[in-house]
C-alpha positions as CSV (number, residue, x, y, z in Angstrom):
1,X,-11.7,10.2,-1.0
2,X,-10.9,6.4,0.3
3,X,-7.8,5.7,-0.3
4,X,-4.8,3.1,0.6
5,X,-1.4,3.0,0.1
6,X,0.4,0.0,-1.5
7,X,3.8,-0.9,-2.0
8,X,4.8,-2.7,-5.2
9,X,7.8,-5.4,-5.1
10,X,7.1,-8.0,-2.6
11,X,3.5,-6.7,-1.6
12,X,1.9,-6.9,-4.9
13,X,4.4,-8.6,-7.4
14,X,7.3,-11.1,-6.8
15,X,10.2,-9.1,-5.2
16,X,13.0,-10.0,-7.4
17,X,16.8,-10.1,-6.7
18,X,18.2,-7.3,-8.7
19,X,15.1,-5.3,-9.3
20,X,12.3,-5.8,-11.7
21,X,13.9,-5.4,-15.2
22,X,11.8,-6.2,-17.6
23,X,7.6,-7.1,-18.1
24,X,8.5,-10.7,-18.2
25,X,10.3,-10.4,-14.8
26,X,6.9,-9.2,-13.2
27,X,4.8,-11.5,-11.6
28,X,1.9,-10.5,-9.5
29,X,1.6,-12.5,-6.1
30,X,-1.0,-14.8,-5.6
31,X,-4.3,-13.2,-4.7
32,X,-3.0,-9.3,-4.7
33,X,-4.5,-8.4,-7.8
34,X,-7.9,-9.7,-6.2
35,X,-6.9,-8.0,-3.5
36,X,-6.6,-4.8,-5.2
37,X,-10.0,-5.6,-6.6
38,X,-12.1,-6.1,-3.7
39,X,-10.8,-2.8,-2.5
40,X,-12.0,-0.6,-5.3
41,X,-14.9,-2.7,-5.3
42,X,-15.4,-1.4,-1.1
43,X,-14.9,2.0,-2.3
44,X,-11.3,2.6,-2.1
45,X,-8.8,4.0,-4.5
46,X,-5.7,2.3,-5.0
47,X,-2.3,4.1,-5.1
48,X,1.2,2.5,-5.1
49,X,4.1,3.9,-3.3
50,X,7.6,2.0,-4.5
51,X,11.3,2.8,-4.3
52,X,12.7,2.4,-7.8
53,X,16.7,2.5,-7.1
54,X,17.1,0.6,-10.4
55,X,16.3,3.7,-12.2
56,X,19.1,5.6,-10.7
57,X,21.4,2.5,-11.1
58,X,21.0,2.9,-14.9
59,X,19.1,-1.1,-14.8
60,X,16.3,0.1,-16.7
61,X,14.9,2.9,-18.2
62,X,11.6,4.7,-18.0
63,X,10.2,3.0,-21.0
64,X,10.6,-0.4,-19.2
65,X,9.2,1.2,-16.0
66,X,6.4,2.2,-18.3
67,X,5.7,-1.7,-20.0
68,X,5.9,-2.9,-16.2
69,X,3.5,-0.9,-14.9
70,X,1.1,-1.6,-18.3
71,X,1.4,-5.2,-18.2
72,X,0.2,-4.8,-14.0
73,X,-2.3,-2.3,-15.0
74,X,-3.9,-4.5,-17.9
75,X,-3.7,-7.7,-15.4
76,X,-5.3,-5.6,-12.8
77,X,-8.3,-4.7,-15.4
78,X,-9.1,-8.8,-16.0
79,X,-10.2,-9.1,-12.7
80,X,-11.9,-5.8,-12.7
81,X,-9.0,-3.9,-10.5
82,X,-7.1,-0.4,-11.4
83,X,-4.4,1.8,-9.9
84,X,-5.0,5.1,-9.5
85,X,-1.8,6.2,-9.6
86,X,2.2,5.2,-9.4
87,X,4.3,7.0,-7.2
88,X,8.2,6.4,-6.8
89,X,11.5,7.4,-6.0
90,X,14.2,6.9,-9.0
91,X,16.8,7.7,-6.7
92,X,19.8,5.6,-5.6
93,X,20.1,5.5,-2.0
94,X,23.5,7.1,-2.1
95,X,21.5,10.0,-3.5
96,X,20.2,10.6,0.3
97,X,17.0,12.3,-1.2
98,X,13.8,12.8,0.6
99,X,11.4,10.4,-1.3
100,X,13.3,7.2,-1.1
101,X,11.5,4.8,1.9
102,X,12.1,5.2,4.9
103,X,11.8,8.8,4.7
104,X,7.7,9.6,3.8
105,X,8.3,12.2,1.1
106,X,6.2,9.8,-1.5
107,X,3.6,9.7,1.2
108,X,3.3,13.7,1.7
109,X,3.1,13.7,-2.3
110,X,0.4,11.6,-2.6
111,X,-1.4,13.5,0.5
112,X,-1.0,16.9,-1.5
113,X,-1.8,15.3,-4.7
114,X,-5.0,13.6,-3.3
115,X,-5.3,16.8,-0.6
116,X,-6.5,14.0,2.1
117,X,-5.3,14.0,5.4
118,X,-2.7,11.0,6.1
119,X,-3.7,9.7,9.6
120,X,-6.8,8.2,7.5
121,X,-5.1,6.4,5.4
122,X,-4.2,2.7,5.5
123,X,-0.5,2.0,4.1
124,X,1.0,-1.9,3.2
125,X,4.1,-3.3,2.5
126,X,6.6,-5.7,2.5
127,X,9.8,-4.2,4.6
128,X,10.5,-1.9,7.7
129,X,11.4,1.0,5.3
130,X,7.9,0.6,4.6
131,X,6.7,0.7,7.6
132,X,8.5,3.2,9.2
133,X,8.0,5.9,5.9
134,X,4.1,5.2,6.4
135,X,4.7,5.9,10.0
136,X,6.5,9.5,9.6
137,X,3.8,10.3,6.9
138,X,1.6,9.6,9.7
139,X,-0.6,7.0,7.7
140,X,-2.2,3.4,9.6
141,X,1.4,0.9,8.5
142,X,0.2,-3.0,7.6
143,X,3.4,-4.9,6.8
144,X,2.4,-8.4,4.6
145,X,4.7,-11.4,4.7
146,X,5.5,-12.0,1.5
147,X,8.6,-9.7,0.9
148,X,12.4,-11.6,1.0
149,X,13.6,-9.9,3.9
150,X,10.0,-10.4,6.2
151,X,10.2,-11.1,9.6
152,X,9.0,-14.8,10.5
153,X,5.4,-15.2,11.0
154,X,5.3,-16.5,14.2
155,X,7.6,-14.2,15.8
156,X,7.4,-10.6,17.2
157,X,8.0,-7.8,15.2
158,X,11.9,-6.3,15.6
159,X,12.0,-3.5,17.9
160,X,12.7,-1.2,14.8
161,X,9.2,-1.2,13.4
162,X,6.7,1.2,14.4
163,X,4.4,-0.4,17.6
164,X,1.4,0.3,15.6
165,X,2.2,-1.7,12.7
166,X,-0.3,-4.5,12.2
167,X,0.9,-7.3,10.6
168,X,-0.8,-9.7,7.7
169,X,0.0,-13.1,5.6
170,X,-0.7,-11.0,2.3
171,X,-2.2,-8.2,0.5
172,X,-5.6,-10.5,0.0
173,X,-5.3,-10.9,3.9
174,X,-5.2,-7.4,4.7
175,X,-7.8,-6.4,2.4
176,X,-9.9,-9.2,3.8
177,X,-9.5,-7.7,7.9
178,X,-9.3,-4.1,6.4
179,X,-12.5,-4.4,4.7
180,X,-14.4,-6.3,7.3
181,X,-13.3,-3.1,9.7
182,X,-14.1,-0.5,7.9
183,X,-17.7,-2.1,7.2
184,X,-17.9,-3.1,11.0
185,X,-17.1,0.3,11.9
186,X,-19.7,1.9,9.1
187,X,-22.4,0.0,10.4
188,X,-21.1,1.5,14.5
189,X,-21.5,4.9,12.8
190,X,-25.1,4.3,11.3
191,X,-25.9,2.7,14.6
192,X,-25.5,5.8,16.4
193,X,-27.0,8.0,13.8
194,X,-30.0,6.1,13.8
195,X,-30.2,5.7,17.5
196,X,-29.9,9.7,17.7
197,X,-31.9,10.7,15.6
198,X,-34.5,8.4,17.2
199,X,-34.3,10.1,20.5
200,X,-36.8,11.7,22.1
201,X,-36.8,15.5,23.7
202,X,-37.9,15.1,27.4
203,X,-38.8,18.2,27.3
């Protein structure tokens, strides 16, 4: 199974002082539903990994959580994109638990769930504690730009953030150099195949 990891405020909606409330407060970012698109369309199944503190804040409830994540799911569908799946923590971060980002406890889930191995899989967000969660899961981190607390462009990642985090403008960028690599590196593969299997046996 293909898969990559996305995070949800910031990388594919409109990150949102005070969380996302309500279906009228979601907005998707420009281009990420395409994004999302063009990556089931390469093969790839879509899953999102979010901290949800506003569910253990009491700021909504998991019927709103529910018409949020309908209203992304049935804009996703017009331009012929899906989720596979929604995976979060409803913790507080007083609650110290194990899923909340940084720590990779939503990552291992959706490695057991999926039973795929993590250091194949490709994760994007918005933030460090995205980052550095995708990191200890031991997934490929991509951090996008579009987030309110993102590092400037033109600057060099804070020491903080894991060295092998590759950095993008947005979730259409990444899916536009993540796609491209996986193709360049399918057509390497069938390459070699082809020029082994068209070796001849000195002997």
């Amino acid at each position: 199974m293909k898969l990559v990891i996305v995070d949800r405020d910031g990388t594919v909606c409109v990150e949102r002082e005070g969380y996302i409330q309500t279906p009228d407060e979601w907005e998707a970012l420009p281009g990420a539903l395409d994004a999302i698109a063009r990556l089931n369309q390469a093969g790839y199944h879509v899953v999102v990994a979010a901290n949800m503190p506003g569910l253990g804040r009491g700021l909504f409830d998991s019927a709103a959580l529910n018409a949020i994540h309908t209203k992304m799911a049935k804009q996703l569908a017009a331009v012929g994109g899906r989720v596979e799946a929604i995976f979060f923590c409803p913790h507080a971060p007083e609650e110290a638990c194990s899923c909340r980002k940084p720590a990779p406890g939503l990552f291992q889930k959706i490695g057991e769930r999926y039973k795929i191995d993590l250091k194949q899989v490709h994760a994007v967000g918005n933030s460090l504690s995205d980052a550095q969660a995708a990191h200890a899961a031991g997934c490929v981190p991509h951090l996008v730009l579009t987030g309110r607390h993102a590092p400037q462009a033109d600057a060099p990642l804070p020491p903080d953030y894991p060295a092998a985090t590759r950095v993008h403008a947005d979730l259409a960028a990444f899916a536009t150099a993540f796609i491209a690599e996986q193709e360049s590196l399918a057509a390497a593969t069938r390459a070699q195949a082809a020029e082994a299997g068209g070796a001849s046996d000195p002997t």
